[in-house]
Structure formats: C-alpha cells, structure tokens
PDB file as gemmi writes it, atoms N, CA and C in Angstrom:
CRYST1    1.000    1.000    1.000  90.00  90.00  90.00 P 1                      
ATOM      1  N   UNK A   1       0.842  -1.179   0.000  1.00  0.00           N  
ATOM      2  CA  UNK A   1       0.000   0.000   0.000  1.00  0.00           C  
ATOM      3  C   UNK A   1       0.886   1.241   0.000  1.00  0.00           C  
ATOM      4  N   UNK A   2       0.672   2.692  -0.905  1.00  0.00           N  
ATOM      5  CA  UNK A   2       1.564   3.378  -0.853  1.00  0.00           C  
ATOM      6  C   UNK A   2       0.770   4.749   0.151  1.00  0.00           C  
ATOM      7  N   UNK A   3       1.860   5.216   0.838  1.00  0.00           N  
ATOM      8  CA  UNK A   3       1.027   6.341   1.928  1.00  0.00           C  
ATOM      9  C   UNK A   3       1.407   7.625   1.384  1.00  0.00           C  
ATOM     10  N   UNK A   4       0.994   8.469   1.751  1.00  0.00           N  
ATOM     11  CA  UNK A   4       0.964   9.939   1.555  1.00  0.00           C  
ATOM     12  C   UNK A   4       2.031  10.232   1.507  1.00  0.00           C  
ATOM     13  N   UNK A   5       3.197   9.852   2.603  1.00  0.00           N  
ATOM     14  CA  UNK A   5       4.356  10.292   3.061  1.00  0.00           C  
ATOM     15  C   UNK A   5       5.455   9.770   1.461  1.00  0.00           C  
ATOM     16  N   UNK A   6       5.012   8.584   1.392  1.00  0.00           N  
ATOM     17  CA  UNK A   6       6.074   8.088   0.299  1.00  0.00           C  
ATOM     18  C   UNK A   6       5.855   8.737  -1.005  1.00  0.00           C  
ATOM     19  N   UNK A   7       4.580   9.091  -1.060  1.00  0.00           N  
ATOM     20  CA  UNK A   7       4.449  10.132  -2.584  1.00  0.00           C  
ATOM     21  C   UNK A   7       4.692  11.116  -1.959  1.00  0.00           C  
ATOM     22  N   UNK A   8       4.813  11.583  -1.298  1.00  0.00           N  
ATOM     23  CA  UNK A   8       5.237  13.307  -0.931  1.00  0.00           C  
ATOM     24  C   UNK A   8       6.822  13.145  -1.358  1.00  0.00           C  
ATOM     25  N   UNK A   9       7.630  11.863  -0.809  1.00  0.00           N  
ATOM     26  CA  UNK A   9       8.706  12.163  -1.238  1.00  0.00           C  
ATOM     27  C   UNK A   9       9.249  12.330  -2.492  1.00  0.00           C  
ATOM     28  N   UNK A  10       8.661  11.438  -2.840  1.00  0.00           N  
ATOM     29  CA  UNK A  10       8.937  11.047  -4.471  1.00  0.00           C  
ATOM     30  C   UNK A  10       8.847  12.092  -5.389  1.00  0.00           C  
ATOM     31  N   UNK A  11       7.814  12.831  -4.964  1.00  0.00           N  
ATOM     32  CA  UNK A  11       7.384  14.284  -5.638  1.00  0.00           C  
ATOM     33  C   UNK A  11       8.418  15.775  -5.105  1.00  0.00           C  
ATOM     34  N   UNK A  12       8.982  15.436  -4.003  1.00  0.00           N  
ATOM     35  CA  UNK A  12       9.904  16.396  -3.445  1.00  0.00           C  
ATOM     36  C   UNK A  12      11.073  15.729  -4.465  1.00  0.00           C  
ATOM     37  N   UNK A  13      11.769  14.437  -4.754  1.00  0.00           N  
ATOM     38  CA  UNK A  13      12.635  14.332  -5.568  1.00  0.00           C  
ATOM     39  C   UNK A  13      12.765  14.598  -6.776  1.00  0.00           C  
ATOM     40  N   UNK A  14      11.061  14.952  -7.768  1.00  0.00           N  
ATOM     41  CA  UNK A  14      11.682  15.181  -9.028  1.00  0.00           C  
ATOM     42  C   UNK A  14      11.873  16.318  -9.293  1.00  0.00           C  
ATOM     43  N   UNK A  15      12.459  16.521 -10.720  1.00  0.00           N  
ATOM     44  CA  UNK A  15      12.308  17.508 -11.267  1.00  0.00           C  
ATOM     45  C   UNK A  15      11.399  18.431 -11.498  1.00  0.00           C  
ATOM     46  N   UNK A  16      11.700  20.016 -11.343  1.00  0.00           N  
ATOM     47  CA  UNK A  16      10.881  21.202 -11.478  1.00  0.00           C  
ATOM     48  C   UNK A  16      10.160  21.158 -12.162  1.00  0.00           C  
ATOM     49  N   UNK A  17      10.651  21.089 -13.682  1.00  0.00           N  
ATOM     50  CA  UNK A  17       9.740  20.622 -14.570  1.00  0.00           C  
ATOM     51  C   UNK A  17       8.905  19.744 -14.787  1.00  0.00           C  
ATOM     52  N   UNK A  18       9.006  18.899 -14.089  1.00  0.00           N  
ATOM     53  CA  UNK A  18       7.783  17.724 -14.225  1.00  0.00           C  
ATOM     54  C   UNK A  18       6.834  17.712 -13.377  1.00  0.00           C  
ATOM     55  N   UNK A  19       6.288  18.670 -12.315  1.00  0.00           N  
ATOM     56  CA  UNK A  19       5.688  19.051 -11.383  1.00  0.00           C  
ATOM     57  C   UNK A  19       4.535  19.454 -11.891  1.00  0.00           C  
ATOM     58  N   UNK A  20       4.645  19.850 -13.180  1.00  0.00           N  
ATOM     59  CA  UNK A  20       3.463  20.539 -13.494  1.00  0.00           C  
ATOM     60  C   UNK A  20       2.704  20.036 -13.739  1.00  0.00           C  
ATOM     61  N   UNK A  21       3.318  18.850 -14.581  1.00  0.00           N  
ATOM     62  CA  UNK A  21       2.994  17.373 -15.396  1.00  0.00           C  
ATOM     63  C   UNK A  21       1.999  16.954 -14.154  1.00  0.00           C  
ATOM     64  N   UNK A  22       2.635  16.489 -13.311  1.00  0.00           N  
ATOM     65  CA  UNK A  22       2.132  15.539 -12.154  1.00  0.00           C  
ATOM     66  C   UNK A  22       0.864  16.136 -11.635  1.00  0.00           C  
ATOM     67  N   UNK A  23       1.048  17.652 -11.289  1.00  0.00           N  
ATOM     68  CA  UNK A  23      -0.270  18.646 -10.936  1.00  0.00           C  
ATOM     69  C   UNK A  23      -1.420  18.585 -11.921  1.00  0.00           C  
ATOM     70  N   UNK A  24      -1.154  18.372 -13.174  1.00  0.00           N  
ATOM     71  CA  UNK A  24      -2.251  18.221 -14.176  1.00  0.00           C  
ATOM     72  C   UNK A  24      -2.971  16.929 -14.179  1.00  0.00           C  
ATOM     73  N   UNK A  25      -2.254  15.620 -14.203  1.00  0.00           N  
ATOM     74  CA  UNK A  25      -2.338  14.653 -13.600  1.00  0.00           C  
ATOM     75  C   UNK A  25      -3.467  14.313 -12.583  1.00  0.00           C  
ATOM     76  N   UNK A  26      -3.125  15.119 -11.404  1.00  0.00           N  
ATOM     77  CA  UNK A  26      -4.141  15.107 -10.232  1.00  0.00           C  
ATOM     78  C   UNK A  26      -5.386  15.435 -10.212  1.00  0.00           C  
ATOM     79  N   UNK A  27      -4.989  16.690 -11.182  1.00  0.00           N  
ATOM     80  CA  UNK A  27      -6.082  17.283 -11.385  1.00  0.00           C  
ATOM     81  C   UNK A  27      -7.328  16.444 -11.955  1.00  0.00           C  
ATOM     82  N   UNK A  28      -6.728  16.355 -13.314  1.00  0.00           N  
ATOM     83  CA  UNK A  28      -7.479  15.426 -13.848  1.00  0.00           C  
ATOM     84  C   UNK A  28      -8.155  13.780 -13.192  1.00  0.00           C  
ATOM     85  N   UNK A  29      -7.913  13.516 -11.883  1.00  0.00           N  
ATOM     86  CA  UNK A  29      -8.363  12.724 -11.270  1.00  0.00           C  
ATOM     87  C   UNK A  29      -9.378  13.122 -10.351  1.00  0.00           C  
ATOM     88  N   UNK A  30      -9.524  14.544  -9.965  1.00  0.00           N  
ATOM     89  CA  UNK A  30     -10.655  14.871  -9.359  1.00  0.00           C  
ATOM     90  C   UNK A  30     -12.525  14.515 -10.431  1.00  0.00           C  
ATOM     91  N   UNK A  31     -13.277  14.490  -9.220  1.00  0.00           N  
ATOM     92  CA  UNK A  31     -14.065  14.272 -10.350  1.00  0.00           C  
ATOM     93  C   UNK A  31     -15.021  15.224 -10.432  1.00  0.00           C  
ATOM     94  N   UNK A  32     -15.759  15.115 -11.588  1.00  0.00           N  
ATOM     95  CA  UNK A  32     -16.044  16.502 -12.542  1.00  0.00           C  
ATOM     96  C   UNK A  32     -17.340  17.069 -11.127  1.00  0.00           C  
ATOM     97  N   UNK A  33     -17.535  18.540 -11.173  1.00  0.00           N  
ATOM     98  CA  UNK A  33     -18.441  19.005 -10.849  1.00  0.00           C  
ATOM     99  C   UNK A  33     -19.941  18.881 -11.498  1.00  0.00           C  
ATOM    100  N   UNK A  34     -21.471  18.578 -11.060  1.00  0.00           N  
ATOM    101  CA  UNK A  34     -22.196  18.292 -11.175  1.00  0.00           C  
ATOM    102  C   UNK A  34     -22.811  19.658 -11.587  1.00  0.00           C  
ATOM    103  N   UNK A  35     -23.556  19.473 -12.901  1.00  0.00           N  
ATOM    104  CA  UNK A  35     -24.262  20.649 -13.261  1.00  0.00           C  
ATOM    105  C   UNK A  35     -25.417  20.534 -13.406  1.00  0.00           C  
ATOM    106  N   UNK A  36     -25.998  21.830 -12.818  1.00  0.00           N  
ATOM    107  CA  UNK A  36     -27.479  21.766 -12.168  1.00  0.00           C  
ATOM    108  C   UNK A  36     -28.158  22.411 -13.599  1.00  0.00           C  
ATOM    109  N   UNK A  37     -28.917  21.907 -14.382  1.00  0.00           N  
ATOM    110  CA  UNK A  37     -29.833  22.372 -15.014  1.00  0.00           C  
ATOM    111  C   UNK A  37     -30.860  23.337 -14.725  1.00  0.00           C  
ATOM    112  N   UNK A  38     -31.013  24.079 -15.318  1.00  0.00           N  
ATOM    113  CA  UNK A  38     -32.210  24.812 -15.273  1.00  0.00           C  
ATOM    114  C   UNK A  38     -33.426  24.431 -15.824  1.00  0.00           C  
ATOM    115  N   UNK A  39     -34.370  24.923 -15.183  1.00  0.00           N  
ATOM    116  CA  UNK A  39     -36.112  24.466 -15.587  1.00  0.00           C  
ATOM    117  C   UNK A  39     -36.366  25.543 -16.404  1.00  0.00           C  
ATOM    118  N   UNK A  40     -37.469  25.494 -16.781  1.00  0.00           N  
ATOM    119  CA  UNK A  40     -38.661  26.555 -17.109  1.00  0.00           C  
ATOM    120  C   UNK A  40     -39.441  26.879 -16.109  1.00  0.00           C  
ATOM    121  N   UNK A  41     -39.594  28.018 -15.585  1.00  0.00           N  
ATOM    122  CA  UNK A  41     -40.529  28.076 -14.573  1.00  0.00           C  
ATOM    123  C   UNK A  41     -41.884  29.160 -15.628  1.00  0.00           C  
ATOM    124  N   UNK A  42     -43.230  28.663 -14.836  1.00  0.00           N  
ATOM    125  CA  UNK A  42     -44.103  29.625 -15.454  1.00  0.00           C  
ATOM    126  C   UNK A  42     -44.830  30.303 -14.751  1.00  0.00           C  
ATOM    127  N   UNK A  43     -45.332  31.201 -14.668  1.00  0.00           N  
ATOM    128  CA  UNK A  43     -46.128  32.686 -13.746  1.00  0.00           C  
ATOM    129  C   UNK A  43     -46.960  32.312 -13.521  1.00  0.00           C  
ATOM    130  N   UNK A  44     -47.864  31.862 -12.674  1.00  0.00           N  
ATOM    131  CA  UNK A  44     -49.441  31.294 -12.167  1.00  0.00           C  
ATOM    132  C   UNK A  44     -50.025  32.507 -11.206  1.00  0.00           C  
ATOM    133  N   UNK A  45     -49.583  33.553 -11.377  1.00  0.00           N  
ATOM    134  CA  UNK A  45     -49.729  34.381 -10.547  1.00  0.00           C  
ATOM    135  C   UNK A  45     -50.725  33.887  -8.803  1.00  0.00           C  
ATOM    136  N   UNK A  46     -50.158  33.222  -8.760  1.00  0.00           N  
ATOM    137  CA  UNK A  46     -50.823  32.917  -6.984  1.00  0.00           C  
ATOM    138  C   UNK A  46     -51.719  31.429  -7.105  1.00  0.00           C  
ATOM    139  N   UNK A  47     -52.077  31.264  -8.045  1.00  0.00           N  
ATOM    140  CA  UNK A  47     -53.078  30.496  -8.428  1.00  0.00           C  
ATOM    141  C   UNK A  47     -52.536  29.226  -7.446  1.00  0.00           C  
ATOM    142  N   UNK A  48     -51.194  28.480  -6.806  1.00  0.00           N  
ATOM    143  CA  UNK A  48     -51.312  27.453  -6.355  1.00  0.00           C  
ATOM    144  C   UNK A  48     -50.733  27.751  -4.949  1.00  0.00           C  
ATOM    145  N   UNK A  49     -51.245  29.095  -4.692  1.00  0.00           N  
ATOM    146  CA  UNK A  49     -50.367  29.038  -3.264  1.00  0.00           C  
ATOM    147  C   UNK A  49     -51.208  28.628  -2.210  1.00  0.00           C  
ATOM    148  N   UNK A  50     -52.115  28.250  -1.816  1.00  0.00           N  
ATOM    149  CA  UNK A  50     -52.982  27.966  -0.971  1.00  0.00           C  
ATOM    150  C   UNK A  50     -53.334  26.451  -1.240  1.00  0.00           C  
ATOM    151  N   UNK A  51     -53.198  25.765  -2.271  1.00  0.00           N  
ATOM    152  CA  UNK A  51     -53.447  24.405  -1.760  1.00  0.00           C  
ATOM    153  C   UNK A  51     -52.430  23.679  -2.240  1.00  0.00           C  
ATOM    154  N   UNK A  52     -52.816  22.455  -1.562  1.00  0.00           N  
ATOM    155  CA  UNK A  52     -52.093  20.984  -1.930  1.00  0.00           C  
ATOM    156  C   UNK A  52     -51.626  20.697  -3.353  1.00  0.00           C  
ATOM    157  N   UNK A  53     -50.829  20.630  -4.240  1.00  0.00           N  
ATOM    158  CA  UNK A  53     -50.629  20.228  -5.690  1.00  0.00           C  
ATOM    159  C   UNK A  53     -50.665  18.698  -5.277  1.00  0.00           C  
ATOM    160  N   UNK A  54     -50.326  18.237  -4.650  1.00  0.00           N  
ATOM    161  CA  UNK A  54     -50.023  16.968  -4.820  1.00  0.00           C  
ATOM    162  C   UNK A  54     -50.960  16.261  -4.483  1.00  0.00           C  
ATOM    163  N   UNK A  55     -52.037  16.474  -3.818  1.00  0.00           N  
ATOM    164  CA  UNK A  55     -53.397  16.441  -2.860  1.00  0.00           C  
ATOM    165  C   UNK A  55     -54.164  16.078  -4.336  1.00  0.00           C  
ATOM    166  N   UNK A  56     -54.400  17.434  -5.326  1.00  0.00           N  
ATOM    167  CA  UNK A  56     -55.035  17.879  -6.228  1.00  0.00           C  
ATOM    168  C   UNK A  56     -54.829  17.065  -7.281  1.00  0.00           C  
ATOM    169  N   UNK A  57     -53.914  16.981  -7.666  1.00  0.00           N  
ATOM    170  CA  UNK A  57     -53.168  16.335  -9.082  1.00  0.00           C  
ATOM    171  C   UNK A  57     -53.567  14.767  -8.988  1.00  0.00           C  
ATOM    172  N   UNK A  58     -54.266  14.179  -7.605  1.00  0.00           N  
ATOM    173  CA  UNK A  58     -54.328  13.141  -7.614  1.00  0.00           C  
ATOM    174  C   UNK A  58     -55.883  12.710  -7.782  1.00  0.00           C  
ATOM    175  N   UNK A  59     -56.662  13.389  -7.071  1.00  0.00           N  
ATOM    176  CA  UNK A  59     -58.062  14.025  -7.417  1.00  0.00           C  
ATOM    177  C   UNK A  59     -58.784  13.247  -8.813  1.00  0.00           C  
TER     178      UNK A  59                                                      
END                                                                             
C-alpha cells in the first residue's frame, strides 16, 4: 500500500519541470463538478399558493 508520506517524497525528488505534469495529472483525477440544469418556470400568478398540488393532481 503506498502512503501519503512516500508520494510526498517522491514528488519532493523530481524535477521542477515535471511538477506541473504531475499537478495536471491530479487534477485530472478529481471528479467533474455536477451541473445543475435549469427548468422553465411559469407565472401562475398565486393560483397554487394555498393548496395541496399533490393532494389535487391526484383528485
């Protein structure tokens, strides 16, 4: 099993230049952020604020 400590070193030993490499690397192992879609919303002007939709819709 490899621990934190032993890649920390390994990464303190290389080269400058290849750091960046390795940082892109990581990066690319995070995983992607979740994107929230948007709806359509439509204007009912008040029309469902007082009752149950879910009550109703079943009706």
């Amino acid at each position: 099993m490899v621990t934190k400590e032993r890649i920390k070193r390994e990464i303190d030993r290389m080269p400058n230049d290849l750091l960046e490499k390795v940082y892109k690397y990581i990066d690319g192992l995070k995983s992607p952020k979740t994107i929230k879609k948007k709806f359509h919303t439509y204007k009912l002007k008040g029309q469902f604020d007082n009752i149950n939709v879910r009550e109703r819709a079943y009706e």
